[in-house]
ZABA-248930 format. One record per residue: residue number from 1; residue in one letter; x, y, z of N, C-alpha, C, CB in turn. Coordinates in nm, 4 decimals, padded with zeros to 6 digits. Glycine has a CB too. Layout:
<rec seq="NUM" type="A" n_x="X" n_y="Y" n_z="Z" ca_x="X" ca_y="Y" ca_z="Z" c_x="X" c_y="Y" c_z="Z" cb_x="X" cb_y="Y" cb_z="Z"/>
...
This chain:
<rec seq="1" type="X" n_x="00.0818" n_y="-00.1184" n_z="00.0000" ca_x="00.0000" ca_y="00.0000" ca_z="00.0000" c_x="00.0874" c_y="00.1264" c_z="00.0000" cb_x="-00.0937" cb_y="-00.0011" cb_z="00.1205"/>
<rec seq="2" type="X" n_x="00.1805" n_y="00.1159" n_z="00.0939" ca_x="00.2882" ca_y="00.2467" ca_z="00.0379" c_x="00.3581" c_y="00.2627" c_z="-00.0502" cb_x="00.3736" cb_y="00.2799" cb_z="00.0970"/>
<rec seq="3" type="X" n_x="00.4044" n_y="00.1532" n_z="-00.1029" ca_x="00.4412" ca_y="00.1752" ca_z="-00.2795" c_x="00.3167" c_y="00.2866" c_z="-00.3609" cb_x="00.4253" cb_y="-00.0182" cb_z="-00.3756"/>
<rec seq="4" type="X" n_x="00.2160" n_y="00.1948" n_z="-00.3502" ca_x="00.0736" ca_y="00.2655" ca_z="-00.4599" c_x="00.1060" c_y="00.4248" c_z="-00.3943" cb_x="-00.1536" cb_y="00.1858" cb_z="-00.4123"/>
<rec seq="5" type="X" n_x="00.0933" n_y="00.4227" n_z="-00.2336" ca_x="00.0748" ca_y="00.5602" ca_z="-00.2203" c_x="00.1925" c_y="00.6705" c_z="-00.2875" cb_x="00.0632" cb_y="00.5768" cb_z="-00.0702"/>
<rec seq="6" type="X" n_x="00.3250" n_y="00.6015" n_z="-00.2529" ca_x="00.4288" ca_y="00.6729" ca_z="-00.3150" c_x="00.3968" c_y="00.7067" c_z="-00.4690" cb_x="00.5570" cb_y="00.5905" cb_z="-00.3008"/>
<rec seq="7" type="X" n_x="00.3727" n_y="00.6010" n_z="-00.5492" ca_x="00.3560" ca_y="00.6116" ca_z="-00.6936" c_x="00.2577" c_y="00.7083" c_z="-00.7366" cb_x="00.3208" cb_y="00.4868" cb_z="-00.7490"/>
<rec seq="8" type="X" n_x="00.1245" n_y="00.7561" n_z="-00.6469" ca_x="-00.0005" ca_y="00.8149" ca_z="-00.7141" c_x="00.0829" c_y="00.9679" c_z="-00.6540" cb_x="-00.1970" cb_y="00.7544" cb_z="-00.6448"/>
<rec seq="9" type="X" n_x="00.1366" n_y="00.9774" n_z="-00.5444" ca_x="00.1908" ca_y="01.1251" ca_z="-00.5018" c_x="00.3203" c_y="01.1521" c_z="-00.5943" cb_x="00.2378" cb_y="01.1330" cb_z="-00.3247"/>
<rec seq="10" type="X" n_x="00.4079" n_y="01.0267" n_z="-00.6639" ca_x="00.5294" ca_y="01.1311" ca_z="-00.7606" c_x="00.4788" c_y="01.0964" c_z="-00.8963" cb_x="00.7279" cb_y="01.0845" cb_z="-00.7484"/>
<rec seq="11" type="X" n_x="00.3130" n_y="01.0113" n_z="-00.9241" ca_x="00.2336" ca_y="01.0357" ca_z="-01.0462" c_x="00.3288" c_y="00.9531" c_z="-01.1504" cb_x="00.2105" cb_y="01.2102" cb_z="-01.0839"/>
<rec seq="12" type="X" n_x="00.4138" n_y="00.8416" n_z="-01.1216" ca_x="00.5146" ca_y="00.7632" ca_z="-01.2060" c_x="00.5522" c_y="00.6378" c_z="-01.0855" cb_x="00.6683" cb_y="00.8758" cb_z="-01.2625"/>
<rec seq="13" type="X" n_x="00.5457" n_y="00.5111" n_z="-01.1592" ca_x="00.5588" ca_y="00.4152" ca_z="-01.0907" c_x="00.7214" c_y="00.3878" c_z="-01.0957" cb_x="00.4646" cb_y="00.3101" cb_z="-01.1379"/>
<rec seq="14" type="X" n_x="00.7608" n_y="00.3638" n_z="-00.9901" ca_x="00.8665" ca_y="00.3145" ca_z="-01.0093" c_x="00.9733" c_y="00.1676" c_z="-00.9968" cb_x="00.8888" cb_y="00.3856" cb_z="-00.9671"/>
<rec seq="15" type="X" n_x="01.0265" n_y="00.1255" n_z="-01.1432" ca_x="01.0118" ca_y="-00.0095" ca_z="-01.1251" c_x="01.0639" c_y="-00.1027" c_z="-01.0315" cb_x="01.0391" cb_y="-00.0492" cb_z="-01.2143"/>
<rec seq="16" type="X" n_x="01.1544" n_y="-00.0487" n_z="-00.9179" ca_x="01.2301" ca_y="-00.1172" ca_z="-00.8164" c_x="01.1116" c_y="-00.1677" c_z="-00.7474" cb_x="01.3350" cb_y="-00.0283" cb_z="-00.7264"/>
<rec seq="17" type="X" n_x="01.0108" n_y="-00.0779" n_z="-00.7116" ca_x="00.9099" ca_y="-00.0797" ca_z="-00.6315" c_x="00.8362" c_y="-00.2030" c_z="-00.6618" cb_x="00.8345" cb_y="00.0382" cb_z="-00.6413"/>
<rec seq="18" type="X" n_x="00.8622" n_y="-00.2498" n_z="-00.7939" ca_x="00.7843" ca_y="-00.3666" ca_z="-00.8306" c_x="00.8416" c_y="-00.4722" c_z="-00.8413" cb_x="00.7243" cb_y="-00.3587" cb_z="-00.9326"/>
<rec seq="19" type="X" n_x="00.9770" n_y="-00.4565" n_z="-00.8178" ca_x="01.1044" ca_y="-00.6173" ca_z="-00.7185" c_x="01.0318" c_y="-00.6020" c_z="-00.6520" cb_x="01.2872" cb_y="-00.6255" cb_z="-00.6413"/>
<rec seq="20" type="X" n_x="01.0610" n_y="-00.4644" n_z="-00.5548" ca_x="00.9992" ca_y="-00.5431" ca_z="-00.3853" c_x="00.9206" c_y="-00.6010" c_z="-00.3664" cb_x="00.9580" cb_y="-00.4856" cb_z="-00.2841"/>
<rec seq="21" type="X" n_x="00.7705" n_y="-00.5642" n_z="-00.4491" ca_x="00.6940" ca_y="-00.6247" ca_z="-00.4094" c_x="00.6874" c_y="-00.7427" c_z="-00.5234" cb_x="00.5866" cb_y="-00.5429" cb_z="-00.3757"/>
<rec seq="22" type="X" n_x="00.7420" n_y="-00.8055" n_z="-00.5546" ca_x="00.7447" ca_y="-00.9438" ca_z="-00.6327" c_x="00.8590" c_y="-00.9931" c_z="-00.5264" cb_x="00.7926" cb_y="-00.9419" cb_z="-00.8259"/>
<rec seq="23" type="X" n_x="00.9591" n_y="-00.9246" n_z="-00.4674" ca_x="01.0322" ca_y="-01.0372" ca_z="-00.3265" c_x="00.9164" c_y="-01.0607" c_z="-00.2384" cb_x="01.1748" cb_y="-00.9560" cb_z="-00.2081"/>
<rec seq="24" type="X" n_x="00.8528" n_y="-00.9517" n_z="-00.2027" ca_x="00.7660" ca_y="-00.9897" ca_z="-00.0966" c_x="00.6604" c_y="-01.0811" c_z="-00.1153" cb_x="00.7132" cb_y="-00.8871" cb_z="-00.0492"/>
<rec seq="25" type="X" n_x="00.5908" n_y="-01.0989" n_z="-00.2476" ca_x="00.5308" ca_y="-01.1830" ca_z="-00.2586" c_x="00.5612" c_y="-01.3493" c_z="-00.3289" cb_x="00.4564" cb_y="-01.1143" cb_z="-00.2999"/>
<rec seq="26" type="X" n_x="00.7187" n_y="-01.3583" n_z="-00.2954" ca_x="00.8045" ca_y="-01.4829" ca_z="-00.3529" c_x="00.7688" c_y="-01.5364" c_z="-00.2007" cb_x="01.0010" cb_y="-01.4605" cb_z="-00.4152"/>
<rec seq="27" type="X" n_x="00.7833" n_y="-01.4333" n_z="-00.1224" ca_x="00.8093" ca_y="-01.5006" ca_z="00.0514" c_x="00.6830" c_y="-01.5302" c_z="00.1067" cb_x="00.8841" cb_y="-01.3866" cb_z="00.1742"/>
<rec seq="28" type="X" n_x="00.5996" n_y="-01.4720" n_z="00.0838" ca_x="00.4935" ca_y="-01.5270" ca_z="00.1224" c_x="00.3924" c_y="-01.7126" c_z="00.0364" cb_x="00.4185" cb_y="-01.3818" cb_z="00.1084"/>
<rec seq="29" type="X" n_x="00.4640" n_y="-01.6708" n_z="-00.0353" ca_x="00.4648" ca_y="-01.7863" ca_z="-00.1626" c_x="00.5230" c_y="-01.9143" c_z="-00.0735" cb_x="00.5887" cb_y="-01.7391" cb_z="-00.3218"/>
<rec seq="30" type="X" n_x="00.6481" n_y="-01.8854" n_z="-00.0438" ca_x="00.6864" ca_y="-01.9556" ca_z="00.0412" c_x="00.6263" c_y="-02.0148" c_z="00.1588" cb_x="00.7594" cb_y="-01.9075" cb_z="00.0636"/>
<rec seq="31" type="X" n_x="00.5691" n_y="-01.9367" n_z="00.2270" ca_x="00.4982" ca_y="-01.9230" ca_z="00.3562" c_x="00.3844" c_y="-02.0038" c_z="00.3422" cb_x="00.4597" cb_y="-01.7801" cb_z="00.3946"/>
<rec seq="32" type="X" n_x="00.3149" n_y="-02.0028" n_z="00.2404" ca_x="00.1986" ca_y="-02.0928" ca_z="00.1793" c_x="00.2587" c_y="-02.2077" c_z="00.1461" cb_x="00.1237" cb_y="-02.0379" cb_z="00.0530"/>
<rec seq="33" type="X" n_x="00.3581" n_y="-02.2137" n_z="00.1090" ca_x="00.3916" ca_y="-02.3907" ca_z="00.0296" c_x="00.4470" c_y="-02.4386" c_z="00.1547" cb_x="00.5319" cb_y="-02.4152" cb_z="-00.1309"/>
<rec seq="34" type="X" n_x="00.4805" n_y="-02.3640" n_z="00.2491" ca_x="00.5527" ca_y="-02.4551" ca_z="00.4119" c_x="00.4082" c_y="-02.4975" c_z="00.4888" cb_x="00.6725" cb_y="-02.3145" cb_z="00.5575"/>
<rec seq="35" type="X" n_x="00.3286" n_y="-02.3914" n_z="00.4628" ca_x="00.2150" ca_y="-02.4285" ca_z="00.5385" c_x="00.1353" c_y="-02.5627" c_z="00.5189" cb_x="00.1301" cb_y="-02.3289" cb_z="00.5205"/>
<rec seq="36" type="X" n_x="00.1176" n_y="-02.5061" n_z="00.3685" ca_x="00.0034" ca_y="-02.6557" ca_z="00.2852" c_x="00.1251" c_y="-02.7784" c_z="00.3147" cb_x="-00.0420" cb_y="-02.6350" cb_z="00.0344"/>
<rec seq="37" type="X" n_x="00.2316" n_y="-02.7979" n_z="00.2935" ca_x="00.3502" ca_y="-02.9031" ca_z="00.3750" c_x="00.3024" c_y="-02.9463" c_z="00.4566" cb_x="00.4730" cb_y="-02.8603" cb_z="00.4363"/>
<rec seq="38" type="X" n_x="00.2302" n_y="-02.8893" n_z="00.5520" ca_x="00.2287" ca_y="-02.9564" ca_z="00.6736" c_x="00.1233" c_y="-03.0891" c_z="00.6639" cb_x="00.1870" cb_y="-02.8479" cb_z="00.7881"/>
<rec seq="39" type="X" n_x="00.0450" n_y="-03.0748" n_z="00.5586" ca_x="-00.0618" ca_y="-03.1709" ca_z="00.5400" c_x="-00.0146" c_y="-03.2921" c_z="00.4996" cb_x="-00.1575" cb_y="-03.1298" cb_z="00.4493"/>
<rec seq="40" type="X" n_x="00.1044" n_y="-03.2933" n_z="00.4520" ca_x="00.1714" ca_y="-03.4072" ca_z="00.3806" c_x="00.2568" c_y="-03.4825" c_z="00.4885" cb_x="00.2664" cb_y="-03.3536" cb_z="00.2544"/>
<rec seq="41" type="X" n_x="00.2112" n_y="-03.5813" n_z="00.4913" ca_x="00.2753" ca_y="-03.6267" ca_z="00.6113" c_x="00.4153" c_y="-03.6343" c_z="00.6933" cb_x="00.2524" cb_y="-03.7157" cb_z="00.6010"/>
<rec seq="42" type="X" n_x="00.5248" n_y="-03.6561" n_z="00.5284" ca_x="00.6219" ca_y="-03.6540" ca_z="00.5081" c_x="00.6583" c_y="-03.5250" c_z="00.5328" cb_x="00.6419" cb_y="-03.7043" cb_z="00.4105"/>
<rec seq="43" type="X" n_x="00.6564" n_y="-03.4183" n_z="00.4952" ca_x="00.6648" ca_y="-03.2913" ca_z="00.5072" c_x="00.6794" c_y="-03.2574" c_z="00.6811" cb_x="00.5353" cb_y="-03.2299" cb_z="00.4291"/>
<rec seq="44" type="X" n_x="00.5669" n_y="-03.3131" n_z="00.7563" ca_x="00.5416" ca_y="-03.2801" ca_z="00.9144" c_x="00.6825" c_y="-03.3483" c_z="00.9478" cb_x="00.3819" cb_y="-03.3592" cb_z="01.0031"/>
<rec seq="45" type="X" n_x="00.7120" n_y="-03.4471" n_z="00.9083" ca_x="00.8049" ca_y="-03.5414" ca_z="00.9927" c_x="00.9396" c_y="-03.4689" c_z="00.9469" cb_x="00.7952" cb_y="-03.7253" cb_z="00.9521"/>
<rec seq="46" type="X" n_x="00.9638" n_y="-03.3566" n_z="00.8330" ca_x="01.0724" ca_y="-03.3249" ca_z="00.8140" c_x="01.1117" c_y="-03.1927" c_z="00.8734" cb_x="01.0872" cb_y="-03.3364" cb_z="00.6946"/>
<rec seq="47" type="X" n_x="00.9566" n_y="-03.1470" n_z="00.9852" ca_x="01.0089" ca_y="-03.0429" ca_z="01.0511" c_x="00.9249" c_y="-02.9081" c_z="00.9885" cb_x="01.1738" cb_y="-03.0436" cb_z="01.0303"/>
<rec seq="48" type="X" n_x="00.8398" n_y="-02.9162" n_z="00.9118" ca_x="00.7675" ca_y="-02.8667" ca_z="00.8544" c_x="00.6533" c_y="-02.7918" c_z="00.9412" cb_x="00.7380" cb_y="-02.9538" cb_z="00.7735"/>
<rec seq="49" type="X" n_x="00.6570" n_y="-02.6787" n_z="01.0273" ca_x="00.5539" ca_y="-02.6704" ca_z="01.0492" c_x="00.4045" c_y="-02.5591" c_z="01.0738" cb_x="00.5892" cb_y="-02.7216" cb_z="01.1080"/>
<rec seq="50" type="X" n_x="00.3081" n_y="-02.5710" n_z="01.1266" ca_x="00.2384" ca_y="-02.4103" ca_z="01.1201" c_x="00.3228" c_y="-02.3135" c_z="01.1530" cb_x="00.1186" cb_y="-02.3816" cb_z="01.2171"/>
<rec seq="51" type="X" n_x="00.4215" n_y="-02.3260" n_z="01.2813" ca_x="00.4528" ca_y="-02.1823" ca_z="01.3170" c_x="00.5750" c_y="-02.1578" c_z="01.2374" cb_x="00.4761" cb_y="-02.1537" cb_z="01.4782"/>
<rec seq="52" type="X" n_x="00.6970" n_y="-02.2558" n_z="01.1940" ca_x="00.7533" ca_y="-02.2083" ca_z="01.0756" c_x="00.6665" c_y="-02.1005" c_z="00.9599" cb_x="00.7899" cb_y="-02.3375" cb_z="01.0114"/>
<rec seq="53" type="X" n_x="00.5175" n_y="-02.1253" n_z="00.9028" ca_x="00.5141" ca_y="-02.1276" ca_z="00.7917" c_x="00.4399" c_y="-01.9225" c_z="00.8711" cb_x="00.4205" cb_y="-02.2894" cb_z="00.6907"/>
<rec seq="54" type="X" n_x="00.4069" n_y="-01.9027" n_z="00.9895" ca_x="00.3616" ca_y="-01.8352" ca_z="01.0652" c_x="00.4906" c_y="-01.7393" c_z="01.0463" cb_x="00.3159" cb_y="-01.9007" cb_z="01.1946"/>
<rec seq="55" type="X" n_x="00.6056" n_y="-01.7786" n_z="01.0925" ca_x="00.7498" ca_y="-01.7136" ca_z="01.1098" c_x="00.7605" c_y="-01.6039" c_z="00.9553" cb_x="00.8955" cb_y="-01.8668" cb_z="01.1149"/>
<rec seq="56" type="X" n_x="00.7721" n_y="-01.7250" n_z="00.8708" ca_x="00.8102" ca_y="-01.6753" ca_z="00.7354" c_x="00.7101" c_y="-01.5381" c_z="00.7266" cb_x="00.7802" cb_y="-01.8021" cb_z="00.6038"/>
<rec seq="57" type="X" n_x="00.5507" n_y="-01.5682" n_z="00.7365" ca_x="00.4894" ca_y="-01.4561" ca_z="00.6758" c_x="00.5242" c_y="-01.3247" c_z="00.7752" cb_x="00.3242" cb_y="-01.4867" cb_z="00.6573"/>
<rec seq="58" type="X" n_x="00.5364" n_y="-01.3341" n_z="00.8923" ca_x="00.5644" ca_y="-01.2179" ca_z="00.9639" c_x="00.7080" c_y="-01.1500" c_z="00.9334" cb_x="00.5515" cb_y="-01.2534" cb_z="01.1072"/>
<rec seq="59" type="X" n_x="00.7954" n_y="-01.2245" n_z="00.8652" ca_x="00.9634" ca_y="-01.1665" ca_z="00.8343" c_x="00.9139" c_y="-01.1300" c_z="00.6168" cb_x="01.1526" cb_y="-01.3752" cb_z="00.8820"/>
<rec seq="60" type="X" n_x="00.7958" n_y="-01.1262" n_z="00.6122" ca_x="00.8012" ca_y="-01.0645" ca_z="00.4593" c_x="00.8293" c_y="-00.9411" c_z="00.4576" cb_x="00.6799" cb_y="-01.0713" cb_z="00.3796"/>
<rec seq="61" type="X" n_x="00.7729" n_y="-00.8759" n_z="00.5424" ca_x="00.7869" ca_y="-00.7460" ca_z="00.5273" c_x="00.9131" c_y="-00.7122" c_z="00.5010" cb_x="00.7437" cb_y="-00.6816" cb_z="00.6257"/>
<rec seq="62" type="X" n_x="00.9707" n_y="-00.7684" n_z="00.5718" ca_x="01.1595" ca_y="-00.7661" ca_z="00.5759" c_x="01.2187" c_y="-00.7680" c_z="00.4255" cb_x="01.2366" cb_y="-00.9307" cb_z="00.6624"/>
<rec seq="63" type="X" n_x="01.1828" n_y="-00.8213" n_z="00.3329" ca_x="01.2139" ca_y="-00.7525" ca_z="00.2105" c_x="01.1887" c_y="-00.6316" c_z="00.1703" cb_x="01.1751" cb_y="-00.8042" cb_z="00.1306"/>
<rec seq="64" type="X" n_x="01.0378" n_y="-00.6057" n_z="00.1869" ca_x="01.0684" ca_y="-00.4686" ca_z="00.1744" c_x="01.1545" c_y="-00.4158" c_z="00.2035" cb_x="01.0121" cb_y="-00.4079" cb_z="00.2111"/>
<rec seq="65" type="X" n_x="01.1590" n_y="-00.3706" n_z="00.3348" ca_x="01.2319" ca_y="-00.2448" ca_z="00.4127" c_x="01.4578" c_y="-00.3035" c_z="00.3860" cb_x="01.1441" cb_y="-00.2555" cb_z="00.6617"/>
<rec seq="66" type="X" n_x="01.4693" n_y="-00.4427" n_z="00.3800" ca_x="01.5483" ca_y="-00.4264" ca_z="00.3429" c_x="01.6066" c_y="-00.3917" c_z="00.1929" cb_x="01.5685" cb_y="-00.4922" cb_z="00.3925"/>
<rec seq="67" type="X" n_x="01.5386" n_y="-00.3996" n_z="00.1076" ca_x="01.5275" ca_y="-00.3369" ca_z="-00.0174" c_x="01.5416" c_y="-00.2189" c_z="-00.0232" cb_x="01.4298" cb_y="-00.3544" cb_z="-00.0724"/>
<rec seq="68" type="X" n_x="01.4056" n_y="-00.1546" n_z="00.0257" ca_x="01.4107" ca_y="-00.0273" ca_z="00.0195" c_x="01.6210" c_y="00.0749" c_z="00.0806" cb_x="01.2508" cb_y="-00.0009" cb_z="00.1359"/>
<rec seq="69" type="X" n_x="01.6271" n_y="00.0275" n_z="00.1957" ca_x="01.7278" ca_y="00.0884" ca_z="00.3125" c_x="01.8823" c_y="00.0447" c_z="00.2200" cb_x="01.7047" cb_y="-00.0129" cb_z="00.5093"/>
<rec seq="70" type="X" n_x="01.8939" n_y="-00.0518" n_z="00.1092" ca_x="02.0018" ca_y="-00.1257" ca_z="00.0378" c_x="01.9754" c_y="00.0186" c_z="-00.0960" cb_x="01.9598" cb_y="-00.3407" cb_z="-00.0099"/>
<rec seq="71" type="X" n_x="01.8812" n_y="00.0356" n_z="-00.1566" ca_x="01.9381" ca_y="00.1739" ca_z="-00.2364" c_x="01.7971" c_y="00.1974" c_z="-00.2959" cb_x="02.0837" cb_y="00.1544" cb_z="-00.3710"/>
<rec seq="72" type="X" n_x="01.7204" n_y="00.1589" n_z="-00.2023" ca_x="01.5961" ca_y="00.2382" ca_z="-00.2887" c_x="01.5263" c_y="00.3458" c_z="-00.2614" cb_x="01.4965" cb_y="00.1701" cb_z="-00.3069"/>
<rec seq="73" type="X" n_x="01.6029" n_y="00.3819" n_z="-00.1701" ca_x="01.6207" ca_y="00.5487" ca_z="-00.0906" c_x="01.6357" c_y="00.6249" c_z="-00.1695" cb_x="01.7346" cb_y="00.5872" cb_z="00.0040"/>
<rec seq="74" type="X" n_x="01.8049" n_y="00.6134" n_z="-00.2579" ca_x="01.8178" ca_y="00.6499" ca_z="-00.3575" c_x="01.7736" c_y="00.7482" c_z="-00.4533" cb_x="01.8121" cb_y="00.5847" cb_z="-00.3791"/>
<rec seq="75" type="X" n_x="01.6874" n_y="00.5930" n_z="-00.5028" ca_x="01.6445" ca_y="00.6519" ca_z="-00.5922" c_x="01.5022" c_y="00.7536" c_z="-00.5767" cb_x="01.6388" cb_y="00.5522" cb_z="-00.6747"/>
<rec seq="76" type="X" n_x="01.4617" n_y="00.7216" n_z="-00.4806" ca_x="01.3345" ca_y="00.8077" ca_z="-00.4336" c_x="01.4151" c_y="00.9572" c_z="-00.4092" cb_x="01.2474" cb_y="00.7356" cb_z="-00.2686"/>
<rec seq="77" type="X" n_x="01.4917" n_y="00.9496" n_z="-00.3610" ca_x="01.5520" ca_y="01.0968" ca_z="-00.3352" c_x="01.5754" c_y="01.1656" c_z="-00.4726" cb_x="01.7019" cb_y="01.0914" cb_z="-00.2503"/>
<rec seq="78" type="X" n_x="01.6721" n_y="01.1242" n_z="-00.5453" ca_x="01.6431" ca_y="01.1752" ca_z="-00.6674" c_x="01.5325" c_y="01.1966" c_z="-00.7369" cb_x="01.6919" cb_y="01.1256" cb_z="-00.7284"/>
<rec seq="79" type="X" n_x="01.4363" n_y="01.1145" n_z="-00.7520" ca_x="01.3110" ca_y="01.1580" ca_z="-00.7914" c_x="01.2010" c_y="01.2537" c_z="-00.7236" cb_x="01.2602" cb_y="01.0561" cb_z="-00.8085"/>
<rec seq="80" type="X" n_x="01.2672" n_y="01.2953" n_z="-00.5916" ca_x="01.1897" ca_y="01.3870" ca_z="-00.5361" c_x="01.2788" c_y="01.5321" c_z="-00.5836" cb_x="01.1699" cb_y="01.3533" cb_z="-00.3656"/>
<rec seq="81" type="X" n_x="01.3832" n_y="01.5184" n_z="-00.5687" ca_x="01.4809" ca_y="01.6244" ca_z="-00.6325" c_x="01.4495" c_y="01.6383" c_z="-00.7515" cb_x="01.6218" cb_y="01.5976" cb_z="-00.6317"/>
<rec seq="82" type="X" n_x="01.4373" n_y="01.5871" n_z="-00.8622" ca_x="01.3364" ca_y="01.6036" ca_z="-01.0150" c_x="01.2874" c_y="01.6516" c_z="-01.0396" cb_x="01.2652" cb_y="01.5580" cb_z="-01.0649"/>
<rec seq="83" type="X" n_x="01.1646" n_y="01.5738" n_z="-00.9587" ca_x="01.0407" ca_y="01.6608" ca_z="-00.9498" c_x="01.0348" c_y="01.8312" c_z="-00.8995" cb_x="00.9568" cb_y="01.5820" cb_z="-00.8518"/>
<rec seq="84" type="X" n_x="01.0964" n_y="01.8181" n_z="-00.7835" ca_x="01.0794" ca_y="01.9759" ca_z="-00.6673" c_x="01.1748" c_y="02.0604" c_z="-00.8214" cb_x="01.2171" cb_y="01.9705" cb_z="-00.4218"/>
<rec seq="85" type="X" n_x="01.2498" n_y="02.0454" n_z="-00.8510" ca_x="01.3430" ca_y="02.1354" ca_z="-00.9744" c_x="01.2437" c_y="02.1752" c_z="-01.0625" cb_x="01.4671" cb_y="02.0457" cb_z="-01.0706"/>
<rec seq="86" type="X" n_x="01.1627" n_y="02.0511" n_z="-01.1500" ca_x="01.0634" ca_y="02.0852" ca_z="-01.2212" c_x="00.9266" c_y="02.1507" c_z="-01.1637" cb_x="01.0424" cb_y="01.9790" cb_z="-01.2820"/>
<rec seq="87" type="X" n_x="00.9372" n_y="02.1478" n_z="-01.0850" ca_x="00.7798" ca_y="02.2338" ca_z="-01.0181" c_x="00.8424" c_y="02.3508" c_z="-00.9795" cb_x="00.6829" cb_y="02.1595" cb_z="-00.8622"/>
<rec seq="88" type="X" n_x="00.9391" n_y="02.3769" n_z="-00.9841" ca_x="00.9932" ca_y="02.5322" ca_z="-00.9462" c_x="00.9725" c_y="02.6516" c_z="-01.0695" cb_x="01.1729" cb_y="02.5215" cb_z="-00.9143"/>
Protein backbone atom coordinates (compact mmCIF):
# COMPACT_ATOMS: atom_id res chain seq x y z
CA UNK A 1 0.00 0.00 0.00
CA UNK A 2 2.88 2.47 0.38
CA UNK A 3 4.41 1.75 -2.79
CA UNK A 4 0.74 2.66 -4.60
CA UNK A 5 0.75 5.60 -2.20
CA UNK A 6 4.29 6.73 -3.15
CA UNK A 7 3.56 6.12 -6.94
CA UNK A 8 0.00 8.15 -7.14
CA UNK A 9 1.91 11.25 -5.02
CA UNK A 10 5.29 11.31 -7.61
CA UNK A 11 2.34 10.36 -10.46
CA UNK A 12 5.15 7.63 -12.06
CA UNK A 13 5.59 4.15 -10.91
CA UNK A 14 8.66 3.15 -10.09
CA UNK A 15 10.12 -0.09 -11.25
CA UNK A 16 12.30 -1.17 -8.16
CA UNK A 17 9.10 -0.80 -6.31
CA UNK A 18 7.84 -3.67 -8.31
CA UNK A 19 11.04 -6.17 -7.18
CA UNK A 20 9.99 -5.43 -3.85
CA UNK A 21 6.94 -6.25 -4.09
CA UNK A 22 7.45 -9.44 -6.33
CA UNK A 23 10.32 -10.37 -3.26
CA UNK A 24 7.66 -9.90 -0.97
CA UNK A 25 5.31 -11.83 -2.59
CA UNK A 26 8.04 -14.83 -3.53
CA UNK A 27 8.09 -15.01 0.51
CA UNK A 28 4.94 -15.27 1.22
CA UNK A 29 4.65 -17.86 -1.63
CA UNK A 30 6.86 -19.56 0.41
CA UNK A 31 4.98 -19.23 3.56
CA UNK A 32 1.99 -20.93 1.79
CA UNK A 33 3.92 -23.91 0.30
CA UNK A 34 5.53 -24.55 4.12
CA UNK A 35 2.15 -24.29 5.39
CA UNK A 36 0.03 -26.56 2.85
CA UNK A 37 3.50 -29.03 3.75
CA UNK A 38 2.29 -29.56 6.74
CA UNK A 39 -0.62 -31.71 5.40
CA UNK A 40 1.71 -34.07 3.81
CA UNK A 41 2.75 -36.27 6.11
CA UNK A 42 6.22 -36.54 5.08
CA UNK A 43 6.65 -32.91 5.07
CA UNK A 44 5.42 -32.80 9.14
CA UNK A 45 8.05 -35.41 9.93
CA UNK A 46 10.72 -33.25 8.14
CA UNK A 47 10.09 -30.43 10.51
CA UNK A 48 7.67 -28.67 8.54
CA UNK A 49 5.54 -26.70 10.49
CA UNK A 50 2.38 -24.10 11.20
CA UNK A 51 4.53 -21.82 13.17
CA UNK A 52 7.53 -22.08 10.76
CA UNK A 53 5.14 -21.28 7.92
CA UNK A 54 3.62 -18.35 10.65
CA UNK A 55 7.50 -17.14 11.10
CA UNK A 56 8.10 -16.75 7.35
CA UNK A 57 4.89 -14.56 6.76
CA UNK A 58 5.64 -12.18 9.64
CA UNK A 59 9.63 -11.66 8.34
CA UNK A 60 8.01 -10.65 4.59
CA UNK A 61 7.87 -7.46 5.27
CA UNK A 62 11.59 -7.66 5.76
CA UNK A 63 12.14 -7.53 2.10
CA UNK A 64 10.68 -4.69 1.74
CA UNK A 65 12.32 -2.45 4.13
CA UNK A 66 15.48 -4.26 3.43
CA UNK A 67 15.27 -3.37 -0.17
CA UNK A 68 14.11 -0.27 0.19
CA UNK A 69 17.28 0.88 3.12
CA UNK A 70 20.02 -1.26 0.38
CA UNK A 71 19.38 1.74 -2.36
CA UNK A 72 15.96 2.38 -2.89
CA UNK A 73 16.21 5.49 -0.91
CA UNK A 74 18.18 6.50 -3.58
CA UNK A 75 16.45 6.52 -5.92
CA UNK A 76 13.34 8.08 -4.34
CA UNK A 77 15.52 10.97 -3.35
CA UNK A 78 16.43 11.75 -6.67
CA UNK A 79 13.11 11.58 -7.91
CA UNK A 80 11.90 13.87 -5.36
CA UNK A 81 14.81 16.24 -6.32
CA UNK A 82 13.36 16.04 -10.15
CA UNK A 83 10.41 16.61 -9.50
CA UNK A 84 10.79 19.76 -6.67
CA UNK A 85 13.43 21.35 -9.74
CA UNK A 86 10.63 20.85 -12.21
CA UNK A 87 7.80 22.34 -10.18
CA UNK A 88 9.93 25.32 -9.46
Amino acid sequence: MLLAISALMMRAADPVHLWLLAGAAAVLVVAVAAVAAVVDVAAAAAGATLAWGLLIVAVSPAVLVVGYEAGGWRRTQEFVARASTAAV
